[in-house]
C-alpha positions in Angstrom: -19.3 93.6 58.8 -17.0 95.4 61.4 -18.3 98.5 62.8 -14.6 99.5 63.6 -11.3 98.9 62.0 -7.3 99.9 63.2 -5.9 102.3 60.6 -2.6 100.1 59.4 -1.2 102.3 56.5 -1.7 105.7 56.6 0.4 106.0 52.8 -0.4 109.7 51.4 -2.9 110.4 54.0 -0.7 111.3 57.1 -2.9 114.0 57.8 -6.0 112.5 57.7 -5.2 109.0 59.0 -3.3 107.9 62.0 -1.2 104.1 61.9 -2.6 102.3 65.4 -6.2 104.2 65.3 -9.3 102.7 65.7 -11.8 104.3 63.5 -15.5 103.8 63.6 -17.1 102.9 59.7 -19.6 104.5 59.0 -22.1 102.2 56.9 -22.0 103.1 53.1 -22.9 99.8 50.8 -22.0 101.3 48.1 -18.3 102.4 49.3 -18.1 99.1 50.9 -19.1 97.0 47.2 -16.4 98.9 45.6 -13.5 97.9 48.4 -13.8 101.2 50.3 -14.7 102.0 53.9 -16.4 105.1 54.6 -15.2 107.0 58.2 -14.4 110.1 59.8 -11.2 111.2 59.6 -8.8 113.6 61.7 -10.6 116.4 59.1 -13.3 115.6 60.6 -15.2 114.9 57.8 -16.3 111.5 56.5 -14.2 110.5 54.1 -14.1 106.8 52.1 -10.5 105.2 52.2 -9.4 101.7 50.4 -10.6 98.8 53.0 -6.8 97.5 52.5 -5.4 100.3 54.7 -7.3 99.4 57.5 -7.6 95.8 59.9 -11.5 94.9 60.8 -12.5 94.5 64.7 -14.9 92.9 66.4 -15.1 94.9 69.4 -17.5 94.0 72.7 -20.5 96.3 72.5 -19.1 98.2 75.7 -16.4 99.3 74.0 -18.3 100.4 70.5 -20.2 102.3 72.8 -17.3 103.8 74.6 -15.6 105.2 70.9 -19.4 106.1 70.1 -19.4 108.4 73.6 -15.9 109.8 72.7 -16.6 110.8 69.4 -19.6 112.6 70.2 -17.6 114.6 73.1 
């Protein structure tokens, strides 16, 4: 599994989800057996959103860690 994904529909959640954002999931089996993907959104609270609104990336580990470094800024 992904440990980032591009938001690509954003449909009733405008506020908590930007189109074109790369959001880091945070692991949650459960959410993930049921089609969801757990993250934190712009509430900044974690928050588990259908899979289908979202595009899975496999990003080099320099860049995980670079999202990783901003998010904890």
């Amino acid at each position: 599994m992904s440990h980032c994904a591009l938001c690509v529909n954003n449909e009733g959640y405008q506020v908590s989800l930007e189109v074109g954002k790369v959001y880091r999931i945070i692991p949650d089996a459960e959410a993930w057996t049921h089609g969801y993907l757990r993250l934190v959104d712009e509430s900044g609270e974690e928050y588990a959103y259908a899979g289908e609104r979202f595009f899975p990336l496999d990003l080099p580990p320099a860049v995980e860690q670079a999202i990783l470094a901003a998010e904890a800024a």
